[in-house]
C-alpha positions as CSV (number, residue, x, y, z in Angstrom):
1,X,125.9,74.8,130.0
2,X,128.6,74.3,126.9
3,X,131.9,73.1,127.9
4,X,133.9,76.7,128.2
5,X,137.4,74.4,126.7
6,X,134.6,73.3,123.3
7,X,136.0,75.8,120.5
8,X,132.9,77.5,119.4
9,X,131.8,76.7,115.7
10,X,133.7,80.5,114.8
11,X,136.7,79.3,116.2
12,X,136.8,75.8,114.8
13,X,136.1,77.2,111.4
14,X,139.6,79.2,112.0
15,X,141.3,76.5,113.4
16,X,140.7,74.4,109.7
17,X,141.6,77.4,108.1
18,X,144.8,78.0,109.5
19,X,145.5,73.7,109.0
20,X,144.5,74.2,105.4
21,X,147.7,75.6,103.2
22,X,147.0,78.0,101.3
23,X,147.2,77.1,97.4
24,X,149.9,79.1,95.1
25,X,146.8,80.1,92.8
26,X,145.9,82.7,95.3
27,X,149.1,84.9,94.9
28,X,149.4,87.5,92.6
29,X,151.3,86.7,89.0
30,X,154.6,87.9,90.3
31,X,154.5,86.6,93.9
32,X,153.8,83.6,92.4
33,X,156.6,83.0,89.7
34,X,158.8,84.2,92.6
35,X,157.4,81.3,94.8
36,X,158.3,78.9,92.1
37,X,161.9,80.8,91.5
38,X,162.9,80.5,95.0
39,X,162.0,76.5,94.7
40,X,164.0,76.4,91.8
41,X,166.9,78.0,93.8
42,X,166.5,76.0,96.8
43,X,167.0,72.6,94.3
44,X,169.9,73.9,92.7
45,X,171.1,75.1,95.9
46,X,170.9,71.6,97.1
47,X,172.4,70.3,94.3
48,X,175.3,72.6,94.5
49,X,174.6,74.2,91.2
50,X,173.9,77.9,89.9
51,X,170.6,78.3,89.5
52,X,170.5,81.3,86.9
53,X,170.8,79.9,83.7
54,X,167.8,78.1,84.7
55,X,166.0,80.8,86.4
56,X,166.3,82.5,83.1
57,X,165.5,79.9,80.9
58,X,162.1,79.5,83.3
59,X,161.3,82.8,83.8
60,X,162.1,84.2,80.3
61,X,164.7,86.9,81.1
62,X,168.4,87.2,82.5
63,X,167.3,90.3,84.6
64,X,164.4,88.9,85.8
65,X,166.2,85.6,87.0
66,X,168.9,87.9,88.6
67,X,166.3,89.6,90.5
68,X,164.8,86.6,91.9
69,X,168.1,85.5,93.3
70,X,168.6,88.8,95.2
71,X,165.5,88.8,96.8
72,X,166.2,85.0,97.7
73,X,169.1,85.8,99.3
74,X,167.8,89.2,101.1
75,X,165.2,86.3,102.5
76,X,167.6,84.0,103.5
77,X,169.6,87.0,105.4
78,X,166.7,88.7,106.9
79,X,164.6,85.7,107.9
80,X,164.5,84.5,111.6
81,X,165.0,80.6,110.8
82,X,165.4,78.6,107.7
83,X,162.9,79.1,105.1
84,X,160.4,75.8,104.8
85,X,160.0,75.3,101.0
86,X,157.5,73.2,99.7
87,X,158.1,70.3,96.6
88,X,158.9,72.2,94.0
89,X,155.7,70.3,91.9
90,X,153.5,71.0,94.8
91,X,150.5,73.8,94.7
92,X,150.3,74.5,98.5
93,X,152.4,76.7,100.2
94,X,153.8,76.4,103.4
95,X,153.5,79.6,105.7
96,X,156.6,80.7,104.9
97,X,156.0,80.7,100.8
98,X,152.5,82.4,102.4
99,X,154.4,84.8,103.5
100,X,156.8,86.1,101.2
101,X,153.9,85.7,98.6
102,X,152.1,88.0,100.3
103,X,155.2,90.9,100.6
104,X,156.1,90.3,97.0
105,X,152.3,91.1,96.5
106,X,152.2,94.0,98.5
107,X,155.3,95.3,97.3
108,X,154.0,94.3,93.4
109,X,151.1,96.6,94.1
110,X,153.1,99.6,95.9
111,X,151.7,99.2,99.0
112,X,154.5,99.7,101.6
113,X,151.3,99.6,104.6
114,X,150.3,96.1,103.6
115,X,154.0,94.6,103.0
116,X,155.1,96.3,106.7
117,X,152.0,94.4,108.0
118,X,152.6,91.0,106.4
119,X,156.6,91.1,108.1
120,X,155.1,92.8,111.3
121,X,156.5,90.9,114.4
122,X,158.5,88.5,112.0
123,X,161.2,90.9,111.0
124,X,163.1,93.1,112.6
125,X,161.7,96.5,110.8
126,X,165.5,97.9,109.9
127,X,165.9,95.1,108.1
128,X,162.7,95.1,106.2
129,X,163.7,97.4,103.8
130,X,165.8,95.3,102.2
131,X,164.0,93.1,101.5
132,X,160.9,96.0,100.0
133,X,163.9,97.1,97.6
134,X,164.6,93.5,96.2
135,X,160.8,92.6,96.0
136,X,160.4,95.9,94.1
137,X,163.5,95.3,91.9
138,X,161.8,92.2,91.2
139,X,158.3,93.6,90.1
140,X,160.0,96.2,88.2
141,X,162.2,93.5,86.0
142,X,158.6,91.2,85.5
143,X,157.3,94.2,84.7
144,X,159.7,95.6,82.2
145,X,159.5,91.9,81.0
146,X,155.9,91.6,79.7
C-alpha cells in the first residue's frame, strides 16, 4: 500500500511547477515592457532618482513612461506587502512580477473576468479598480505608441 504522505507523480509535477519561476517571455508585449518599467522604477527609486526621463528614453514615449509610473504606484498602494522585484537583468519573475504580468495581460486584452481572477483573494475588490484603470491607461498609451 503507497505511503498516503508520498505526493503522487500529479502532485509532484505541480509542486516543480509552482518552484520553477516563470520566465518574462511568457507575458504578453505590454505586460512585459511594464515588468521591465516597474524594475527600472524600483532602481531609480532606490537610488533616489526620477525614473521618467529614463522610462521614456526606454520605452520610446513620454506618455507611455508616465503611464508606467501610475500603475507602479496604484501597485504599490493597492498591494498587501511590498512588491518582490527581481534583478532588473534577470528573465524570471518572481510571483509578484507573475502576477501583475498577468492583470496588465488581462487588462491589455479587455478582459475584466480574467484580470478580477488573477487579483481574486489578493486585493481587496474596491480597490481593484484602480489599478484596471492604470493597466488600461497603460495599454492604451503602448498602444497609441506603435
Amino acid at each position: 500500500m503507497p505511503d498516503p504522505r508520498t505526493p503522487s507523480a500529479t502532485n509532484r509535477s505541480i509542486i516543480a511547477a509552482l518552484a520553477t519561476p516563470p520566465r518574462v517571455e511568457r507575458l504578453g508585449p505590454i505586460a512585459g515592457r511594464f515588468i521591465h518599467a516597474l524594475r527600472l522604477i524600483a532602481v531609480h527609486d532606490r537610488a533616489g532618482h526620477d525614473p521618467v526621463p529614463e522610462l521614456a528614453n526606454r520605452l520610446g514615449s513620454v506618455d507611455v513612461a508616465a503611464k508606467a509610473l501610475i500603475l507602479a504606484q496604484a501597485i504599490a498602494a493597492t498591494w498587501p506587502e511590498n512588491i518582490a522585484i527581481s534583478r532588473f537583468c534577470c528573465r524570471l519573475l518572481s510571483h509578484d512580477e507573475a502576477t501583475i504580468g498577468a492583470f496588465v495581460d488581462a487588462a491589455a486584452g479587455g478582459d475584466r473576468r480574467a484580470f478580477e481572477a488573477v487579483l481574486d483573494g489578493l486585493i481587496r475588490p474596491e480597490r481593484a479598480h484602480r489599478l484596471w484603470e492604470s493597466a488600461l491607461a497603460l495599454a492604451a498609451a503602448e498602444i497609441r505608441g506603435l
